[in-house]
PyMOL Python script that loads the backbone (N, CA, C, O; Angstrom):
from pymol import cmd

cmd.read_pdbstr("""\
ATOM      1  N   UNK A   1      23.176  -1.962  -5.528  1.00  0.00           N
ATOM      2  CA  UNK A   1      23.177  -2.688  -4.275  1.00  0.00           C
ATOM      3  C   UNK A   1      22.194  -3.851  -4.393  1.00  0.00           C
ATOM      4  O   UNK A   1      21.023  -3.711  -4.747  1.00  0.00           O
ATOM      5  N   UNK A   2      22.655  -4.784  -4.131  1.00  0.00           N
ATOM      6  CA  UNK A   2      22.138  -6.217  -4.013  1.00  0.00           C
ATOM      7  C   UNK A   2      20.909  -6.187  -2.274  1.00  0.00           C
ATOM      8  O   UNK A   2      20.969  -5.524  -1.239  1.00  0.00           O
ATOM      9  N   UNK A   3      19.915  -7.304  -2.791  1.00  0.00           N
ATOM     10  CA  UNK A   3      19.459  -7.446  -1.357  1.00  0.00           C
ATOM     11  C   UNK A   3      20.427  -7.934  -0.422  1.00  0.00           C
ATOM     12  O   UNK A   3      20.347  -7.420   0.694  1.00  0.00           O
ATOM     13  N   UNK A   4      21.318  -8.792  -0.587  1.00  0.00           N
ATOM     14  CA  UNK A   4      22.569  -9.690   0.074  1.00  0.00           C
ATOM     15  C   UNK A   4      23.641  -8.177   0.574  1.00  0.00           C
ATOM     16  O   UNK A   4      24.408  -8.196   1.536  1.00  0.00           O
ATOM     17  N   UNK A   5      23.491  -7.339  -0.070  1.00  0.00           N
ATOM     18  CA  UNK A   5      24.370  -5.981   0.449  1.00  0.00           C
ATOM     19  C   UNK A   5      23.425  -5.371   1.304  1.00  0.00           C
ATOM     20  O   UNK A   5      23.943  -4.854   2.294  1.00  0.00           O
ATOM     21  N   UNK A   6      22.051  -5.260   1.215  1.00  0.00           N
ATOM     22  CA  UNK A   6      21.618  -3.972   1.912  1.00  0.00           C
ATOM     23  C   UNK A   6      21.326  -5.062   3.349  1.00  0.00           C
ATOM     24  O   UNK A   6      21.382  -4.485   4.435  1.00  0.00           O
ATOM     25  N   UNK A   7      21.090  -6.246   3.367  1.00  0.00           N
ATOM     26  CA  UNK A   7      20.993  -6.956   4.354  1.00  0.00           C
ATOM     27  C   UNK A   7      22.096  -6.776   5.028  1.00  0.00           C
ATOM     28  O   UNK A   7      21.958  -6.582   6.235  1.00  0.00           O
ATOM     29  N   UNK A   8      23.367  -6.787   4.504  1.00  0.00           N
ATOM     30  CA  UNK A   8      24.900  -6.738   5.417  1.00  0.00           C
ATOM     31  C   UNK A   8      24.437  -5.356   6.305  1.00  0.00           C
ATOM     32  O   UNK A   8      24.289  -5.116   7.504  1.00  0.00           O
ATOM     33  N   UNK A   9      24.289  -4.557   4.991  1.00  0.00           N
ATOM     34  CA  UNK A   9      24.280  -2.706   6.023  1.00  0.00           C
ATOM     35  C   UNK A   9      23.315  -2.522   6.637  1.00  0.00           C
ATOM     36  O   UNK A   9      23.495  -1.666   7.503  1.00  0.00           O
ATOM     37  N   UNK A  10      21.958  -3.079   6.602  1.00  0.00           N
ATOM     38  CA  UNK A  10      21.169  -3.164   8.435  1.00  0.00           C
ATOM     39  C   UNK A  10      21.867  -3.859   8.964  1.00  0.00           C
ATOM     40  O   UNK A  10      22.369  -3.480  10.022  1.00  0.00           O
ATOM     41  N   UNK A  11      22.075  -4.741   8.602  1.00  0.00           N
ATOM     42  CA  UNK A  11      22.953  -5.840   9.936  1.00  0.00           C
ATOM     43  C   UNK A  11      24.074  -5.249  11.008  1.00  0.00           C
ATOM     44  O   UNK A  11      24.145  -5.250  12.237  1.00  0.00           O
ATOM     45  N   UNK A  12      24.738  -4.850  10.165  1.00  0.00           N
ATOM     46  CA  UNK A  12      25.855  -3.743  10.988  1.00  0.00           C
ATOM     47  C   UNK A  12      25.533  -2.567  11.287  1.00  0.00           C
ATOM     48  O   UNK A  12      26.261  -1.963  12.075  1.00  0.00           O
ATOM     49  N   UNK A  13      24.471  -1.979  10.795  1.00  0.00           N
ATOM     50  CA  UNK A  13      23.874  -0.899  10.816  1.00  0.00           C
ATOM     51  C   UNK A  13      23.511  -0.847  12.527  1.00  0.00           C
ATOM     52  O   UNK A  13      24.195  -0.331  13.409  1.00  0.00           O
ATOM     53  N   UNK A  14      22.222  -1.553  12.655  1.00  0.00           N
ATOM     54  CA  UNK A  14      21.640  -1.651  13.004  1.00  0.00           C
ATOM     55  C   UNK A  14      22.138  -2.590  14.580  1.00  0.00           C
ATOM     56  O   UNK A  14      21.661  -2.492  15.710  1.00  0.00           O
ATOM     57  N   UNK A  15      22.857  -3.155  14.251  1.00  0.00           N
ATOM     58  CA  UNK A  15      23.822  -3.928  15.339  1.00  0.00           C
ATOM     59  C   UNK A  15      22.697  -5.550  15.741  1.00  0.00           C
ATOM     60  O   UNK A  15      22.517  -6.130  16.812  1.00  0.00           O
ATOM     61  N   UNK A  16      22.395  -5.705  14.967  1.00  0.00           N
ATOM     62  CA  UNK A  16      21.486  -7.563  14.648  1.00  0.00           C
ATOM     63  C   UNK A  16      21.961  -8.361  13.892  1.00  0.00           C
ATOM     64  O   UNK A  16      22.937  -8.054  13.209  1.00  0.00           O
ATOM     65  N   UNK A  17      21.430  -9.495  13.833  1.00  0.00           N
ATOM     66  CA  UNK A  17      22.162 -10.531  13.306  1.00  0.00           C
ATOM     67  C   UNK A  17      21.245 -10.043  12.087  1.00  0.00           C
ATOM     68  O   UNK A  17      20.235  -9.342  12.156  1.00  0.00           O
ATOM     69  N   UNK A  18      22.206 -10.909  10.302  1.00  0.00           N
ATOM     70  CA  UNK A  18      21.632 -11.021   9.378  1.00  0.00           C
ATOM     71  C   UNK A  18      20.577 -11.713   9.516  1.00  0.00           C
ATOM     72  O   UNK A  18      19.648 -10.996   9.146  1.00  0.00           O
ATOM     73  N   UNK A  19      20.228 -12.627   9.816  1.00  0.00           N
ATOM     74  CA  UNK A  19      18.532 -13.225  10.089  1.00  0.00           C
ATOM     75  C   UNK A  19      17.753 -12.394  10.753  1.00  0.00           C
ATOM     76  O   UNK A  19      16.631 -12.899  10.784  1.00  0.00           O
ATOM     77  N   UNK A  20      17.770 -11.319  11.332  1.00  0.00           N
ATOM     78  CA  UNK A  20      17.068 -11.002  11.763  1.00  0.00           C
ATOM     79  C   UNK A  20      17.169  -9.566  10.811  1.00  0.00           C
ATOM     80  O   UNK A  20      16.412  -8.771  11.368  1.00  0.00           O
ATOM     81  N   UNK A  21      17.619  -9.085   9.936  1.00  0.00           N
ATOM     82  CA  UNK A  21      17.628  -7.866   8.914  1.00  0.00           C
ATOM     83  C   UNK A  21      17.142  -8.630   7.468  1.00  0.00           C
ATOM     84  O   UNK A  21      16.664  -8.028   6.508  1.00  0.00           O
ATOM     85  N   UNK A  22      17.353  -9.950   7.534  1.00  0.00           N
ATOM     86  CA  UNK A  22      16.412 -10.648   6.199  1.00  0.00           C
ATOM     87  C   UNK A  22      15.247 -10.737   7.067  1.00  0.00           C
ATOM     88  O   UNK A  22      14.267 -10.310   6.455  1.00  0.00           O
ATOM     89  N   UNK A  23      15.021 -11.033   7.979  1.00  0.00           N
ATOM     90  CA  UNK A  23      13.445 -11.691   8.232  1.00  0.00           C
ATOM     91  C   UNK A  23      12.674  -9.309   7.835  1.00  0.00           C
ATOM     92  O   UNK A  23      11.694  -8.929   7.194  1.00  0.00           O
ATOM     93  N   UNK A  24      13.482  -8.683   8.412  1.00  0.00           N
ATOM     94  CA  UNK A  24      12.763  -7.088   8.612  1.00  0.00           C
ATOM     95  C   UNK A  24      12.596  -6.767   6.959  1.00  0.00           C
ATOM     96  O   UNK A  24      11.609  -6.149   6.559  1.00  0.00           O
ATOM     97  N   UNK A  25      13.462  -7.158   6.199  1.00  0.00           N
ATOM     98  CA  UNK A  25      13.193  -6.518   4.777  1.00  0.00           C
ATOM     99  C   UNK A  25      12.534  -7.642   4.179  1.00  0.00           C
ATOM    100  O   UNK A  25      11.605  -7.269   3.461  1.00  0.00           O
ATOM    101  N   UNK A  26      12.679  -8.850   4.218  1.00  0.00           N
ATOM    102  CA  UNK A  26      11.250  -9.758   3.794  1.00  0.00           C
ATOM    103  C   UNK A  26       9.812  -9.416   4.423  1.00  0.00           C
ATOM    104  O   UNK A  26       8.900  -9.941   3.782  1.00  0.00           O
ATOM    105  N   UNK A  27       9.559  -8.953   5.097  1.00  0.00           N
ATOM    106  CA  UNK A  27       8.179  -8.067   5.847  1.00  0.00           C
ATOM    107  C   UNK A  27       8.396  -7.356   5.111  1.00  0.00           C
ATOM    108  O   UNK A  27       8.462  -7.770   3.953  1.00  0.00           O
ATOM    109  N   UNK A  28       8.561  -6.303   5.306  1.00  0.00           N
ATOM    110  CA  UNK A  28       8.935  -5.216   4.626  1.00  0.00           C
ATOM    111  C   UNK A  28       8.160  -5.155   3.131  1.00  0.00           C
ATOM    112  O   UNK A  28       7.206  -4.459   2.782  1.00  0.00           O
ATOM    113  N   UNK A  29       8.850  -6.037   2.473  1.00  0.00           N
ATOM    114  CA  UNK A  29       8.601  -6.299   0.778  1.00  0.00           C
ATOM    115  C   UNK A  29       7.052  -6.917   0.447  1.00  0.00           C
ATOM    116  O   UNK A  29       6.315  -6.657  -0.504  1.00  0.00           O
ATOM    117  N   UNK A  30       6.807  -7.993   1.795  1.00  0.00           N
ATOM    118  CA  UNK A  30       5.886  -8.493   1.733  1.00  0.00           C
ATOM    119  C   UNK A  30       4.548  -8.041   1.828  1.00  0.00           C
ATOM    120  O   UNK A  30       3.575  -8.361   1.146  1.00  0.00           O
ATOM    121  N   UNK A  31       4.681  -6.929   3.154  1.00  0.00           N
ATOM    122  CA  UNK A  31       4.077  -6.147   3.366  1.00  0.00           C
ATOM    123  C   UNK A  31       3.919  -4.868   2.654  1.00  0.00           C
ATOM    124  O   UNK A  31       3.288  -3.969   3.209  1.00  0.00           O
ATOM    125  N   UNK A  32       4.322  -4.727   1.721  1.00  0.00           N
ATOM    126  CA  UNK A  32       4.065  -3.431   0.864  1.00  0.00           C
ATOM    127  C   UNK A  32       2.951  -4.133  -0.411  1.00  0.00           C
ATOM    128  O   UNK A  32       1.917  -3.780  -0.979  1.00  0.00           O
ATOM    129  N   UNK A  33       3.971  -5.433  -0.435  1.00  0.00           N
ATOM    130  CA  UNK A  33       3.023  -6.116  -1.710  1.00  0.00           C
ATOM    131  C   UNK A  33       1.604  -6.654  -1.524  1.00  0.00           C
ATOM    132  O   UNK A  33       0.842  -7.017  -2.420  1.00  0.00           O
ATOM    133  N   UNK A  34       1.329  -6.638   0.099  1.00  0.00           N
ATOM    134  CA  UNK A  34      -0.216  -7.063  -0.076  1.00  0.00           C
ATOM    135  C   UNK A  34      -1.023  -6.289  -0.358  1.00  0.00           C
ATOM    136  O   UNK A  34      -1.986  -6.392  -1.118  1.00  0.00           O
ATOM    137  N   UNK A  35      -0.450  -4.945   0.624  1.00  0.00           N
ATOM    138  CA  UNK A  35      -1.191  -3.571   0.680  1.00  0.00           C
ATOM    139  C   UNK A  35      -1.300  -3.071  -1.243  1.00  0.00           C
ATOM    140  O   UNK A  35      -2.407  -2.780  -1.698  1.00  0.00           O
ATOM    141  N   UNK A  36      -0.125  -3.045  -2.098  1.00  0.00           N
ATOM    142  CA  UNK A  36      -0.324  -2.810  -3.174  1.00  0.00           C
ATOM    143  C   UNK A  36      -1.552  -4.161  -3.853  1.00  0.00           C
ATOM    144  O   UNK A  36      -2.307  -3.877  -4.783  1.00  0.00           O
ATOM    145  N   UNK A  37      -1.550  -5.064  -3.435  1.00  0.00           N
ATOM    146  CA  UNK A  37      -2.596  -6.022  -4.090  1.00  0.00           C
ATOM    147  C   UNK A  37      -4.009  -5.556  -3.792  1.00  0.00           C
ATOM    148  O   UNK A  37      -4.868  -5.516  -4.673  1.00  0.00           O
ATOM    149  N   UNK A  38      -4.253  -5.173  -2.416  1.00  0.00           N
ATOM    150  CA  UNK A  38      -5.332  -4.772  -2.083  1.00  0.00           C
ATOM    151  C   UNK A  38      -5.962  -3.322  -2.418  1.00  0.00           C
ATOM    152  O   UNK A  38      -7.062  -2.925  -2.034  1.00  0.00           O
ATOM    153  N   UNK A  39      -4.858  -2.483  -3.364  1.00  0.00           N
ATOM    154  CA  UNK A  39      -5.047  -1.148  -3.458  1.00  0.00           C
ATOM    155  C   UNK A  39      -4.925  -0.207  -2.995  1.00  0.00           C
ATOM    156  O   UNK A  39      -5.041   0.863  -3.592  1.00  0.00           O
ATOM    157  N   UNK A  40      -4.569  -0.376  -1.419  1.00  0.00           N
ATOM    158  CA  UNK A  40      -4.364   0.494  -0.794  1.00  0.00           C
ATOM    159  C   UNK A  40      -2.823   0.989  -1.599  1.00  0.00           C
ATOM    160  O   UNK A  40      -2.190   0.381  -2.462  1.00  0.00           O
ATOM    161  N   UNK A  41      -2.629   1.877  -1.161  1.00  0.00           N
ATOM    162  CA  UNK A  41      -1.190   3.122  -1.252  1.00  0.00           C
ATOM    163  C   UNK A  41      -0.532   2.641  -0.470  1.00  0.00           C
ATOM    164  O   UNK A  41      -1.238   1.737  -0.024  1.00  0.00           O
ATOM    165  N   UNK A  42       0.687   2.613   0.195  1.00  0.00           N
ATOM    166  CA  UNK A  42       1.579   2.267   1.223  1.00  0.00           C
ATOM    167  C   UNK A  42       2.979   3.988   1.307  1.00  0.00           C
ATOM    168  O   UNK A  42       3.886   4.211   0.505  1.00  0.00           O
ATOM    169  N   UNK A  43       2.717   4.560   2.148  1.00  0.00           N
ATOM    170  CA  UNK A  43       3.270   6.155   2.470  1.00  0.00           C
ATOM    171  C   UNK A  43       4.837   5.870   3.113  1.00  0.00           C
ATOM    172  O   UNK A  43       4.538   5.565   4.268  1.00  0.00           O
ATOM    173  N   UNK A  44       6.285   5.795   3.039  1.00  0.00           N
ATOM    174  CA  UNK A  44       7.115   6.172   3.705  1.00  0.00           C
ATOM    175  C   UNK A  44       7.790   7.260   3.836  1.00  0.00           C
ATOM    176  O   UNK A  44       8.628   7.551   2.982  1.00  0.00           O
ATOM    177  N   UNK A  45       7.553   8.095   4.956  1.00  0.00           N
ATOM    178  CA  UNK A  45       7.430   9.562   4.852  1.00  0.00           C
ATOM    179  C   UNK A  45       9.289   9.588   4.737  1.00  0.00           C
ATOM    180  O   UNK A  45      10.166   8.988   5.358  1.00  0.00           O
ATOM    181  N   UNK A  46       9.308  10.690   3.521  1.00  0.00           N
ATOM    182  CA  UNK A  46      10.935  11.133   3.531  1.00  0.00           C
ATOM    183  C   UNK A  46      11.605  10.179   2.412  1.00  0.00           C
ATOM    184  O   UNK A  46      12.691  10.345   1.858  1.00  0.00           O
ATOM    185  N   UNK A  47      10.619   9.077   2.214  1.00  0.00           N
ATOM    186  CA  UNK A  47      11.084   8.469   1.187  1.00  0.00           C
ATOM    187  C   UNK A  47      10.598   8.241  -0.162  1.00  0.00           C
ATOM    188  O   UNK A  47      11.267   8.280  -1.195  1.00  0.00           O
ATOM    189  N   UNK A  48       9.048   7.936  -0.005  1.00  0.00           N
ATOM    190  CA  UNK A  48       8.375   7.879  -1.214  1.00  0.00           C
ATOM    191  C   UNK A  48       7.183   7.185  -1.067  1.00  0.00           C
ATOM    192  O   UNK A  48       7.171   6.613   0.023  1.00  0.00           O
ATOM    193  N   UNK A  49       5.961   6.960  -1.855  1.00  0.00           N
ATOM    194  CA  UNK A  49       5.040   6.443  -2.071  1.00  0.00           C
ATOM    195  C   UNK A  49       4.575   5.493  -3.293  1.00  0.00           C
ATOM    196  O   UNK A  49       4.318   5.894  -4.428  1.00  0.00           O
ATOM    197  N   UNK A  50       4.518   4.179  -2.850  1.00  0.00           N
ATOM    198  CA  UNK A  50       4.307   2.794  -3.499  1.00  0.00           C
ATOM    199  C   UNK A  50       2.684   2.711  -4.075  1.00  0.00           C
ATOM    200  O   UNK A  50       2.003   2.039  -3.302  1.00  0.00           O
ATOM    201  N   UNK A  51       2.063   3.133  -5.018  1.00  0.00           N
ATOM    202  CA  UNK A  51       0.910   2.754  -4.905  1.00  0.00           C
ATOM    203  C   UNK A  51       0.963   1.692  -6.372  1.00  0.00           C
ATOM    204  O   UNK A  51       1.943   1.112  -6.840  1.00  0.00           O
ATOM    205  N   UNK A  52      -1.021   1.702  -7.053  1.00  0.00           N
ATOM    206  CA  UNK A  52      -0.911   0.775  -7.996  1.00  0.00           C
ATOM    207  C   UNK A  52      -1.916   1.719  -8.995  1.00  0.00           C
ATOM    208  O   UNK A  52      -2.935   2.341  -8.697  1.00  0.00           O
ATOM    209  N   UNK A  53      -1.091   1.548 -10.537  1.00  0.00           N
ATOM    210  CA  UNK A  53      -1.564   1.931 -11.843  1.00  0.00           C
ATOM    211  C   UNK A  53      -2.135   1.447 -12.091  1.00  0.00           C
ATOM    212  O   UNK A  53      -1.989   0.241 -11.895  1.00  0.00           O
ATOM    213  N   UNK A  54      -3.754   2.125 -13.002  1.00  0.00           N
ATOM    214  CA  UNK A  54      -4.145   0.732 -14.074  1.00  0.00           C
ATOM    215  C   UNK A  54      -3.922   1.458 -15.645  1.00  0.00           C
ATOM    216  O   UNK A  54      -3.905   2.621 -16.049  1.00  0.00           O
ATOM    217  N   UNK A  55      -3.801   0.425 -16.133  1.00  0.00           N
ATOM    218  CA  UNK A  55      -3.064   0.637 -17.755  1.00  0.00           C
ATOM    219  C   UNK A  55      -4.220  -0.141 -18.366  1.00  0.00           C
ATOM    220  O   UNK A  55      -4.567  -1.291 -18.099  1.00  0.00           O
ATOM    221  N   UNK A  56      -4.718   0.670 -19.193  1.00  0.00           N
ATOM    222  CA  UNK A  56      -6.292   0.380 -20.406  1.00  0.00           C
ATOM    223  C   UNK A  56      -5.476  -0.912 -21.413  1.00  0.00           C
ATOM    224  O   UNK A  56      -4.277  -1.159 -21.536  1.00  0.00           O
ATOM    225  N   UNK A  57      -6.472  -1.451 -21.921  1.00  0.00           N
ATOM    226  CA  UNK A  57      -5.943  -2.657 -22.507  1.00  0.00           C
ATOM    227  C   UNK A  57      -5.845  -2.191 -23.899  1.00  0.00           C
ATOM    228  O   UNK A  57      -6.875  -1.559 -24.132  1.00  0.00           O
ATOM    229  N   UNK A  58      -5.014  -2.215 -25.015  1.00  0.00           N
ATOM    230  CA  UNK A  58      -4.586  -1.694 -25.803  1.00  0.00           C
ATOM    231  C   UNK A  58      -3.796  -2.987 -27.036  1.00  0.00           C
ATOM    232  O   UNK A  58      -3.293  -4.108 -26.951  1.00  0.00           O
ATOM    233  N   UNK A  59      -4.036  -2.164 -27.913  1.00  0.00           N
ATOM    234  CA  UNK A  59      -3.446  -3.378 -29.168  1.00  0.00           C
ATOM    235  C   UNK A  59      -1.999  -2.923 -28.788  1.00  0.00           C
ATOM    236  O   UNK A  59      -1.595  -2.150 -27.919  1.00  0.00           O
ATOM    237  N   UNK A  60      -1.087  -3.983 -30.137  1.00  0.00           N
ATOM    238  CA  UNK A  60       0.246  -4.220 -29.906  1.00  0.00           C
ATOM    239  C   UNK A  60       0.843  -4.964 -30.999  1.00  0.00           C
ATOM    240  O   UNK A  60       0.102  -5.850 -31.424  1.00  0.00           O
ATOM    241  N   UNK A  61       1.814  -4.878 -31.500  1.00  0.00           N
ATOM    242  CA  UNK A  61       2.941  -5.536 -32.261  1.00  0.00           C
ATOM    243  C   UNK A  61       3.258  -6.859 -31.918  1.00  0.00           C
ATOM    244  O   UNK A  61       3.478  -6.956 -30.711  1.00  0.00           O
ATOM    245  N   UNK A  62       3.374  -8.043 -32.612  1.00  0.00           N
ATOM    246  CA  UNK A  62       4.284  -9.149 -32.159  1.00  0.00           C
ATOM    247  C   UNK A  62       5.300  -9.238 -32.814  1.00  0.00           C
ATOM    248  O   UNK A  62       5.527  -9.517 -33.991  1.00  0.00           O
ATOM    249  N   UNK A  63       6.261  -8.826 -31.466  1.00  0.00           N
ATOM    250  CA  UNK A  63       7.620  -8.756 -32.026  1.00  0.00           C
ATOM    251  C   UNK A  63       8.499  -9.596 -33.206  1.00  0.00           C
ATOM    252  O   UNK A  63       9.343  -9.150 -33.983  1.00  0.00           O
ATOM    253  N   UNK A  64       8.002 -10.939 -33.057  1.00  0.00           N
ATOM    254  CA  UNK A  64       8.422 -12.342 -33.669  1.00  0.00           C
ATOM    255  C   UNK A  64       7.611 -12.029 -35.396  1.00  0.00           C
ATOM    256  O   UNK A  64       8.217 -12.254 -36.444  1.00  0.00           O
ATOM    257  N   UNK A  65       6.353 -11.555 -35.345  1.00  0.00           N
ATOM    258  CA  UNK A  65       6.001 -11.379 -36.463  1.00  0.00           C
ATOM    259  C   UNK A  65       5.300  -9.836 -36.532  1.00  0.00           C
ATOM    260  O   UNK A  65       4.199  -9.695 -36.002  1.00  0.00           O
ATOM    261  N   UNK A  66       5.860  -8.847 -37.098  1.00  0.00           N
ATOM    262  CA  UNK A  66       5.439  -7.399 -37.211  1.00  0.00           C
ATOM    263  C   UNK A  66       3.963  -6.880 -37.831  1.00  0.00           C
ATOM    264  O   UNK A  66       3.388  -5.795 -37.737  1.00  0.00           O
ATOM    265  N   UNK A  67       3.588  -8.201 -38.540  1.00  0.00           N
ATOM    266  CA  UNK A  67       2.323  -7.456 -39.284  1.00  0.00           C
ATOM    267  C   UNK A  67       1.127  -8.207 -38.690  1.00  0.00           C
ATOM    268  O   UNK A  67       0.104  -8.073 -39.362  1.00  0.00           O
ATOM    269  N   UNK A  68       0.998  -9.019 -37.514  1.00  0.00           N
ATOM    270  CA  UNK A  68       0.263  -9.946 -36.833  1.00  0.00           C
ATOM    271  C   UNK A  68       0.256  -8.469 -35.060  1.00  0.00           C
ATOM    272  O   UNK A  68       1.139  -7.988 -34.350  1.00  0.00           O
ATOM    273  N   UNK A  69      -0.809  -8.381 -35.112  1.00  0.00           N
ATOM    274  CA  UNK A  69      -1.155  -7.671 -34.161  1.00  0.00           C
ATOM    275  C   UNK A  69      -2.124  -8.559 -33.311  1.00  0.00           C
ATOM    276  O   UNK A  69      -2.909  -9.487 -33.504  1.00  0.00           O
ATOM    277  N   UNK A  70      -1.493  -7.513 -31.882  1.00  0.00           N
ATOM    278  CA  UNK A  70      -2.073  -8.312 -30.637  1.00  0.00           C
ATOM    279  C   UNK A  70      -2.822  -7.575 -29.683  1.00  0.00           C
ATOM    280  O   UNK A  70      -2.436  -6.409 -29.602  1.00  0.00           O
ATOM    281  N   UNK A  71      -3.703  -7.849 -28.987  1.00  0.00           N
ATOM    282  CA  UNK A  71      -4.526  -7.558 -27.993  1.00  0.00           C
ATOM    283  C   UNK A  71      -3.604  -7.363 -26.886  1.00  0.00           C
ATOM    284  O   UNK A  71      -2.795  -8.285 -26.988  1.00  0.00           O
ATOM    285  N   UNK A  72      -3.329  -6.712 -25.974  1.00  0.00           N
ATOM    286  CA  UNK A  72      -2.813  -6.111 -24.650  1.00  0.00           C
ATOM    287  C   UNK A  72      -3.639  -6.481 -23.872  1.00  0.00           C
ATOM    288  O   UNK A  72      -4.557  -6.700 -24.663  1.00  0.00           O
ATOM    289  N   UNK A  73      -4.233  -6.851 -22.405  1.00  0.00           N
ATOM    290  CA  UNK A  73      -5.012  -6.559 -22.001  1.00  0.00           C
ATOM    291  C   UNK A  73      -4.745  -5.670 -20.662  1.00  0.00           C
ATOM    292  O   UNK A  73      -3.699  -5.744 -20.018  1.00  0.00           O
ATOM    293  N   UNK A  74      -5.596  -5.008 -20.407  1.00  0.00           N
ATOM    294  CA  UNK A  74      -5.448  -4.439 -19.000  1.00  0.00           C
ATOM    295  C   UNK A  74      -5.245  -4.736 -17.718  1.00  0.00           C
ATOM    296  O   UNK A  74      -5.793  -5.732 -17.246  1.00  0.00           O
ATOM    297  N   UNK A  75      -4.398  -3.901 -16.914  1.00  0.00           N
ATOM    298  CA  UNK A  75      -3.677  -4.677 -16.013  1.00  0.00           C
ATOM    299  C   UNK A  75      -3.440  -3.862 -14.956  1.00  0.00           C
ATOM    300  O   UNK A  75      -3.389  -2.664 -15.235  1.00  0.00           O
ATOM    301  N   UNK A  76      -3.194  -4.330 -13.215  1.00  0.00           N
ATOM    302  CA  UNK A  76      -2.881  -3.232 -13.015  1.00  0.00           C
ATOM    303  C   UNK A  76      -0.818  -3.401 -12.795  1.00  0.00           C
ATOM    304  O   UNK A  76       0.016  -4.307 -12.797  1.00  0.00           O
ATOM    305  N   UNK A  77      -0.853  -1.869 -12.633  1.00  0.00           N
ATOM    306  CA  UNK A  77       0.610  -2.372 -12.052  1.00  0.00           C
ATOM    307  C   UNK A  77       1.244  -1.684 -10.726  1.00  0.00           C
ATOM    308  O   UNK A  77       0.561  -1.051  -9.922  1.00  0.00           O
ATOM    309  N   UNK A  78       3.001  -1.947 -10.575  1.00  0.00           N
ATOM    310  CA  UNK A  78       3.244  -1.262  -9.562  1.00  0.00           C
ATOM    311  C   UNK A  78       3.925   0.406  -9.762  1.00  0.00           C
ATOM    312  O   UNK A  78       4.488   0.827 -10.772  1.00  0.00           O
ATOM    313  N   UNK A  79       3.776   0.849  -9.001  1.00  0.00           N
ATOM    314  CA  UNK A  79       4.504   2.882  -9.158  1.00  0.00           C
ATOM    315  C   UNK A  79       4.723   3.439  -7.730  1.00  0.00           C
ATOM    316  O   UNK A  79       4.093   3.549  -6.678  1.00  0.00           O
ATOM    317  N   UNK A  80       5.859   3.714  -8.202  1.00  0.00           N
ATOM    318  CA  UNK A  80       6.723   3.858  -6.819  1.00  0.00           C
ATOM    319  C   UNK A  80       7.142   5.693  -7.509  1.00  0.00           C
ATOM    320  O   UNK A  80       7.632   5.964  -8.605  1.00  0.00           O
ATOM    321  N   UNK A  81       6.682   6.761  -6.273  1.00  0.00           N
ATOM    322  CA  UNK A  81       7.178   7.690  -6.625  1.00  0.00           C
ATOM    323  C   UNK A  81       7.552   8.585  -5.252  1.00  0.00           C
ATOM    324  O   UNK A  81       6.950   8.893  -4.224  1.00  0.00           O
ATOM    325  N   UNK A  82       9.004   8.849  -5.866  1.00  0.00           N
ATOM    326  CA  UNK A  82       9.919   9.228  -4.670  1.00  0.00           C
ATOM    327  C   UNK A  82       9.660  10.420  -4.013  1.00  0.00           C
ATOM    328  O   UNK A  82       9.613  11.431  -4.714  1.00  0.00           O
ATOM    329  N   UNK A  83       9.436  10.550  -2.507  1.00  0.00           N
ATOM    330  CA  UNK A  83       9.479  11.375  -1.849  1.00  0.00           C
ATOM    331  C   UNK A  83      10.463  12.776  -1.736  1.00  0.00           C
ATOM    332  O   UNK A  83      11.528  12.697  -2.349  1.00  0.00           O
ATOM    333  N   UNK A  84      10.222  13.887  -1.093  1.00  0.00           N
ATOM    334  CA  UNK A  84      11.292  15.247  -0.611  1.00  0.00           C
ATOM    335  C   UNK A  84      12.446  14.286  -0.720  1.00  0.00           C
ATOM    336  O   UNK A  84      13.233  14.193  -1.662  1.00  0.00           O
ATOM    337  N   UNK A  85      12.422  13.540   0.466  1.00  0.00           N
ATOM    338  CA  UNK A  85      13.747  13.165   1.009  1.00  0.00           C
ATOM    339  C   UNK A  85      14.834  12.557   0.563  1.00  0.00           C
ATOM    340  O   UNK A  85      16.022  12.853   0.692  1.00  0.00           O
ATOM    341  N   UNK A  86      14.114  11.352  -0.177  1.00  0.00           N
ATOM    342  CA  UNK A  86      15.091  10.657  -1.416  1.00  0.00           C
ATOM    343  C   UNK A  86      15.533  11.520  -2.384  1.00  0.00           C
ATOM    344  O   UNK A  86      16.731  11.781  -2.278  1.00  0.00           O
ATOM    345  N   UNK A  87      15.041  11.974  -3.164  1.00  0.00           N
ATOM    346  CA  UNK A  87      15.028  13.254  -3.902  1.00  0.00           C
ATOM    347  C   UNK A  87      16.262  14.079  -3.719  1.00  0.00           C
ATOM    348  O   UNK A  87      17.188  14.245  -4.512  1.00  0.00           O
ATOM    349  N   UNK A  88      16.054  14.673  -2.244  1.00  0.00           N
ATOM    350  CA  UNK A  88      17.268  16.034  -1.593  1.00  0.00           C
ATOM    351  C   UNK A  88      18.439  15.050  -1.749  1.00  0.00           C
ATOM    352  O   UNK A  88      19.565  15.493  -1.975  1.00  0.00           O
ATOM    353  N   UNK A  89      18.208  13.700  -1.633  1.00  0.00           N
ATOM    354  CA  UNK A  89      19.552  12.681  -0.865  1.00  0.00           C
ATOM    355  C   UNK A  89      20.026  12.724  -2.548  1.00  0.00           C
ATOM    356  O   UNK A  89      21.205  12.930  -2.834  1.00  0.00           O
ATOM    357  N   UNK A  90      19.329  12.580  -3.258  1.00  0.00           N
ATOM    358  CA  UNK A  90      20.291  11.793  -4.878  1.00  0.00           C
ATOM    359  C   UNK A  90      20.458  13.123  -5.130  1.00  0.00           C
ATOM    360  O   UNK A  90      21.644  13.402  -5.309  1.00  0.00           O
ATOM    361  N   UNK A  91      19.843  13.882  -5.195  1.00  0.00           N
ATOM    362  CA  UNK A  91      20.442  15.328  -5.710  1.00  0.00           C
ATOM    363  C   UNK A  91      21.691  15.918  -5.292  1.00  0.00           C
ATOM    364  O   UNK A  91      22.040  17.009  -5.744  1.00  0.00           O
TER     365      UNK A  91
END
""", "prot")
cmd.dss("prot")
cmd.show_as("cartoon", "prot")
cmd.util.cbc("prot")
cmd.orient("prot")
């Protein structure tokens, strides 16, 4: 599913215009991504929990040349791990 699809199915879903189901899932996205910038966790109960990894900085391969090794550096990232509910639903 495309964002351009899940926008149609709030839209009708939900009985609003598409501008107004892009403006809710652009919040939405936006708002998860500050909270993940700032560290906080972000909780949607039944669905899952968005927080942020940090990954140690670590050597590495360059792909282009195999025997030339590279520095990684540390970083953080994003991890999204699915709730009961999503879970019961794909199962």
């Amino acid at each position: 599913m495309t964002k351009q699809e899940l926008i149609e199915e709030i839209a009708s879903k939900a009985a609003i215009s598409k501008r107004a189901a892009t403006l809710a899932i652009d919040t939405l996205v936006d708002s998860i991504g500050k909270s993940l910038k700032k560290g906080t966790k972000v909780t949607i109960t039944g669905f899952g929990t968005f927080s942020v990894s940090k990954r140690s900085a670590r050597s590495g391969v360059n792909p282009r040349n195999p025997q030339q090794r590279i520095q990684i550096p540390a970083m953080r990232t994003p991890h999204f791990k699915a709730g009961k509910g999503l879970k019961d639903l794909v199962r």
